[in-house]
KEPAVO-458884 format. One line per 2 residues: number of its first residue (from 1); for each residue x, y, z of C-alpha. Coordinates in steps of 0.25 Angstrom, whole numbers, plus 2048, in hexadecimal, padded with zeros to 3 digits. Layout:
N
NUM = X:Y:Z ~ ...
***
This chain:
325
1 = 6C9:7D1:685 ~ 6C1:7C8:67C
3 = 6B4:7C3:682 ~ 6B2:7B8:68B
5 = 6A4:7B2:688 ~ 6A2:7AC:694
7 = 6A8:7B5:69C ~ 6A0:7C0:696
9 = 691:7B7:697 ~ 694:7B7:6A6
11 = 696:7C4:6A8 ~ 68A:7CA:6A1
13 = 681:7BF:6A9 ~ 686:7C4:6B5
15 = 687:7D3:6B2 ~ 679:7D5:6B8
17 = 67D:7CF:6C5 ~ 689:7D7:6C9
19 = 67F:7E4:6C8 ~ 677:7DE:6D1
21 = 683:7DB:6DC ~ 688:7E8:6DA
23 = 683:7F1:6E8 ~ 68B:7FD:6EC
25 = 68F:7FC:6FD ~ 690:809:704
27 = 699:814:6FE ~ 6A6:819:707
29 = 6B2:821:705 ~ 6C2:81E:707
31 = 6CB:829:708 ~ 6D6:829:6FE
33 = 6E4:82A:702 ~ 6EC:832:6F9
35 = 6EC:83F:6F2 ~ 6E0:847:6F1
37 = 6D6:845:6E9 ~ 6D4:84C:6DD
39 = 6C6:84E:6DA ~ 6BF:84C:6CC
41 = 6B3:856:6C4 ~ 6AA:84D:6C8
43 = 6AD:852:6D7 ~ 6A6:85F:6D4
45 = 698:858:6D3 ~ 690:859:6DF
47 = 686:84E:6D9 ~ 686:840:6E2
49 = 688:836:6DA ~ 681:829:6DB
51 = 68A:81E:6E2 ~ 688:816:6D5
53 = 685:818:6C7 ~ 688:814:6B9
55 = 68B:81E:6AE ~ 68B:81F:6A0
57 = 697:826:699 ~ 69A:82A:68B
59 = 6A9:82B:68A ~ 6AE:831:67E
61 = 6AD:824:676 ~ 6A6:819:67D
63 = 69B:81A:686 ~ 699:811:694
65 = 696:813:6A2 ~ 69B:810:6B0
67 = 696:80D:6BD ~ 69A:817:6C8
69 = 699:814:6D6 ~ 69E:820:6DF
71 = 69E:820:6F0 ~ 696:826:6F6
73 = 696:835:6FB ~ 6A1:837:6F1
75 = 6A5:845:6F5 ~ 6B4:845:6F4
77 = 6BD:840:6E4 ~ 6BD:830:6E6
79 = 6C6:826:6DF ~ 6BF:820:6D2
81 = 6C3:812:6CE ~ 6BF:80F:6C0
83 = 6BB:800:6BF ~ 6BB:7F7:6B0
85 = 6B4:7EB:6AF ~ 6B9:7DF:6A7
87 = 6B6:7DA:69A ~ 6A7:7D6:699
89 = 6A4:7DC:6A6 ~ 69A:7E8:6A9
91 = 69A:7F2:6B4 ~ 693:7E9:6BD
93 = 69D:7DD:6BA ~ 6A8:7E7:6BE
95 = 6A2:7EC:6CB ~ 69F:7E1:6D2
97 = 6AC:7D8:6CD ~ 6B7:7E6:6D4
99 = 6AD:7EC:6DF ~ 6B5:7F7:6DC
101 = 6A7:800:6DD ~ 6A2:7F9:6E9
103 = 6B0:7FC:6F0 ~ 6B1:80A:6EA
105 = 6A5:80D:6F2 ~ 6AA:80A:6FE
107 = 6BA:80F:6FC ~ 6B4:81D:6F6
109 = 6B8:81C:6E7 ~ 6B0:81E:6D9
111 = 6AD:80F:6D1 ~ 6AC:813:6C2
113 = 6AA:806:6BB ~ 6A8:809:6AA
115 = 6A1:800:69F ~ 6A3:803:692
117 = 696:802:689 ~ 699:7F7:67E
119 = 692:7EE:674 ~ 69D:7E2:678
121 = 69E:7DD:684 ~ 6A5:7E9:690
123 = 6B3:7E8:68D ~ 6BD:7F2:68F
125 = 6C8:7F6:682 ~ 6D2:7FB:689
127 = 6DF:7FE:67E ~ 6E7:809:67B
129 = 6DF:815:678 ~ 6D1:80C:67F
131 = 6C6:816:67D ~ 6BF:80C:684
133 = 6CB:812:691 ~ 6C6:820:68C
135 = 6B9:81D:690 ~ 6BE:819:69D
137 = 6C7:827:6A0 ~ 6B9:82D:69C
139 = 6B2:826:6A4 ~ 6BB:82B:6AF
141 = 6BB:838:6AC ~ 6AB:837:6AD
143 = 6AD:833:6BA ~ 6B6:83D:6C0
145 = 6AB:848:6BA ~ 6A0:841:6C1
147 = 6A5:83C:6CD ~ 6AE:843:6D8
149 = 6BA:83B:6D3 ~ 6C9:83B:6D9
151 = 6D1:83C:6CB ~ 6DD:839:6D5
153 = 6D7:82B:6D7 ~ 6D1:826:6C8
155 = 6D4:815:6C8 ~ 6D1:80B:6BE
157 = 6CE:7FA:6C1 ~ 6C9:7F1:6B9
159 = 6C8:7E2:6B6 ~ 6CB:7D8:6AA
161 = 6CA:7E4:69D ~ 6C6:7ED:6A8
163 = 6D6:7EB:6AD ~ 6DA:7EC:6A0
165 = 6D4:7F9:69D ~ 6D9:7FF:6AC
167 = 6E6:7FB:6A7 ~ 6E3:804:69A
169 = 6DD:810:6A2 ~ 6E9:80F:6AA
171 = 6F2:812:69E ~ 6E7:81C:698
173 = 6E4:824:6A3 ~ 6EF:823:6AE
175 = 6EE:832:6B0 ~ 6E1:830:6B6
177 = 6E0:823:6BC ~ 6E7:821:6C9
179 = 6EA:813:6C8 ~ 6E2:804:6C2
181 = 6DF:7F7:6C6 ~ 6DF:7EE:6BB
183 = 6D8:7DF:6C0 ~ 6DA:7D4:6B6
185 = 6DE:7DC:6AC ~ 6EC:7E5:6AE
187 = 6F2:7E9:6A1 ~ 6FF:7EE:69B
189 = 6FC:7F6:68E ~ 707:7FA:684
191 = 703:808:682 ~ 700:80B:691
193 = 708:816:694 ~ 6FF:81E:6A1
195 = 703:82C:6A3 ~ 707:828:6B2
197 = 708:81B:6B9 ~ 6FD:814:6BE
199 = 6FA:80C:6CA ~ 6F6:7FF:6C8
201 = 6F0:7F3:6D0 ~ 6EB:7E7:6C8
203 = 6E6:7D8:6CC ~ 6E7:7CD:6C2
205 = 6E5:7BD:6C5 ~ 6EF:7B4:6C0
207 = 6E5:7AA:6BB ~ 6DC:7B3:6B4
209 = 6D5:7AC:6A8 ~ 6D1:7B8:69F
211 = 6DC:7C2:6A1 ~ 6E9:7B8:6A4
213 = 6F3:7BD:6AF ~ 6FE:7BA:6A6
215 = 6F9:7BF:69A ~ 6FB:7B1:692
217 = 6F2:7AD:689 ~ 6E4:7B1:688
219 = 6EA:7C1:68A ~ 6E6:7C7:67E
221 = 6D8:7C0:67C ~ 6D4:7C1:689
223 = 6D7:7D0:68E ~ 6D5:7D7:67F
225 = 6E5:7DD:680 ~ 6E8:7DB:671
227 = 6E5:7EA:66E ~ 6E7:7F1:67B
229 = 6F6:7F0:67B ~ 6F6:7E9:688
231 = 703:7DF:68A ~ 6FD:7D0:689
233 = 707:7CB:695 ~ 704:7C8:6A7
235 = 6FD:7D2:6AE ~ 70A:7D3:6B8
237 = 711:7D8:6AC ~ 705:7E3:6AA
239 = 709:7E5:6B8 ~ 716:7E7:6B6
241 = 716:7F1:6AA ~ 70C:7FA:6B2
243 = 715:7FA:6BC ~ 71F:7FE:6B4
245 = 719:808:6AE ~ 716:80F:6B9
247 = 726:810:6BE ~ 726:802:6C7
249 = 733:7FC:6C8 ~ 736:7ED:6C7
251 = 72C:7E0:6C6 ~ 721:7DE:6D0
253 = 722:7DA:6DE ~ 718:7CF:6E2
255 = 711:7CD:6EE ~ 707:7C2:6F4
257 = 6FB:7C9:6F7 ~ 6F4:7BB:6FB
259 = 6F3:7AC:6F5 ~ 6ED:7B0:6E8
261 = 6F2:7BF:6E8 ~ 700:7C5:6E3
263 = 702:7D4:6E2 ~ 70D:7D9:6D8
265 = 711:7E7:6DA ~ 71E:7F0:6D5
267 = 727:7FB:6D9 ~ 71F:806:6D5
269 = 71F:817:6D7 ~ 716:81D:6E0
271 = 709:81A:6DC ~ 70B:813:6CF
273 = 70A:805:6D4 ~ 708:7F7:6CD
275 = 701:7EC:6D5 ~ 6FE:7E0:6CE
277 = 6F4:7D5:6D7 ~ 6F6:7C7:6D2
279 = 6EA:7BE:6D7 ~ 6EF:7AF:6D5
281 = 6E7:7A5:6CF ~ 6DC:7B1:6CE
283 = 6D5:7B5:6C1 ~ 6CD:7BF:6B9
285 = 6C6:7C6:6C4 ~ 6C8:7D2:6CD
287 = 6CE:7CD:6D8 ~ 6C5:7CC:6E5
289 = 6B8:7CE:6DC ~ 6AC:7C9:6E4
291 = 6A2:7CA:6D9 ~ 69E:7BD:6D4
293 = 69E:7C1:6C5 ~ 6AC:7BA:6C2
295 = 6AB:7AD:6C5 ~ 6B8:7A4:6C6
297 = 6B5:79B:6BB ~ 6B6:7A8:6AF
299 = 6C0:7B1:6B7 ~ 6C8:7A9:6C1
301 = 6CB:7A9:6CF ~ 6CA:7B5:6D7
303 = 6D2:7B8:6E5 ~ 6CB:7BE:6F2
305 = 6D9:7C0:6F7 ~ 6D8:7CF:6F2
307 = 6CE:7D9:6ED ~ 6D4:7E0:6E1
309 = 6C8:7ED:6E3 ~ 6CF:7EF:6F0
311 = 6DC:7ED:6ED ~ 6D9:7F7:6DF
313 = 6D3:800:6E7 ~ 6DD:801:6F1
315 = 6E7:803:6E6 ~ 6E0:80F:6E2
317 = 6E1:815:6EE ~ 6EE:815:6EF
319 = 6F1:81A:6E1 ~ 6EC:829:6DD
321 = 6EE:82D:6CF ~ 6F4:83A:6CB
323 = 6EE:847:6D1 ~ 6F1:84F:6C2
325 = 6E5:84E:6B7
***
């Protein structure tokens, strides 16, 4: 994705204030359903780890960091959601726009959300072959070492490039992620061939001005595709060839979820399922987002009539990956 001047001057201004809004509520636990859990190295260590931190990582080719935040009395493998900010976006920008840590606190699951370190501004390269998605499994697998982790339970979200490149480690690493959540940003890559099927729950807004819903003009300059294999056409057709992929049969069956909501989803296998939220008239934001750093006149309209972290995170629930590693 090529850089949006004023998209990007708005950000950095108000980079400092999302720090600021960002305070943890009081940590709790949720049972999960399913099978049980399968515990990670880090579950050996008996050294408390603090609710929230940030940490710096040398992968094997590129260096970054990532903010943790774990619940409280995390005696037991929980869950971990990997979460990717957009282009231009920081940690902080990506926090406060999901919530995902701020919930993850209170349902009992680890928030790991990485930053690559770059001279450009933070974006995410995420084509065949990414090392940039290499960073990301080590990152993983930095986690899993340092915090008492449920391999069974590894998911992946992101926004904008951040969906782009959960889209791409879903096709890199689909032996250890259990299922993804791209927002603004499903794609369908040529060369994506994932050693089992992934689950896969995405939100897109059919008005959305810097990542167009039907993939007309404006695709390749605005979401960076041209080396990254991914098919130029509408996010219902990404859609579409996921669930394929994964076995579905047959197109996508609609249903209203409210005025401005319609939810595609597909005759797929046991736990391999495609579901595609479509928020009319809404654009380039995550849908539900309370934070106050996307506002209408640069991204669009958002919806209140769902909350895409709790609807993701439901999804996750229900969808554990594979129990062999």
């Amino acid at each position: 994705m090529k850089e949006n001047q004023p998209l990007r001057a708005f950000l950095v201004l108000i980079a400092a204030v999302a720090t600021c809004l960002l305070a943890a509520p009081a940590a709790a636990h949720a049972d999960e359903p399913g099978p049980a859990p399968i515990p990670s190295a880090g579950c050996a260590s008996k050294t408390p780890l603090e609710q929230r931190a940030t940490v710096e990582f040398q992968g094997s080719a590129k260096s970054g960091q990532y903010r943790r935040i774990v619940p409280a009395a995390a005696d037991r493998p929980l869950p971990v959601v990997l979460a990717l900010h957009g282009l231009l976006e920081n940690i902080d920008i990506a926090e406060l726009g999901s919530g995902m840590g701020e919930y993850g606190l209170r349902q009992g699951f680890v928030t790991v959300t990485p930053q690559l370190d770059r001279l450009a501004p933070s974006q995410w390269e995420f084509g065949p072959g990414s090392a940039d998605i290499t960073w990301l499994g080590e990152v993983l697998t930095h986690v899993e070492s340092t915090v008492c982790a449920d391999l069974g339970r590894i998911y992946v979200t992101g926004l904008s490039m951040g969906g782009f490149a959960t889209s791409s480690a879903g096709c890199r690493f689909a032996d250890r992620i259990a299922a993804i959540a791209p927002v603004a940003g499903l794609r369908d890559f040529s060369w994506c061939r994932p050693a089992r099927p992934v689950p896969v729950i995405a939100f897109h807004g059919t008005d959305d001005p810097i990542v167009p819903y039907t993939g007309t003009a404006g695709t390749g300059s605005a979401t960076g595709d041209e080396n990254s294999g991914a098919s130029p056409g509408a996010v219902t057709a990404a859609a579409q060839s996921w669930a394929n992929r994964n076995g579905c049969t047959g197109g996508a069956q609609r249903t209203t979820i409210a005025a401005d909501v319609v939810l595609d989803r597909y005759a797929c296998p046991p736990g391999a399922d495609v579901q595609l939220y479509s928020i009319l008239g809404g654009g380039h934001i995550w849908p539900g987002s309370r934070s106050p750093l996307y506002p209408a006149f640069i991204v669009g309209a958002n919806t209140t009539s769902i909350d895409a972290t709790v609807l993701i995170w439901d999804f996750f629930r229900a969808h554990p990956g594979p129990a062999a590693r």
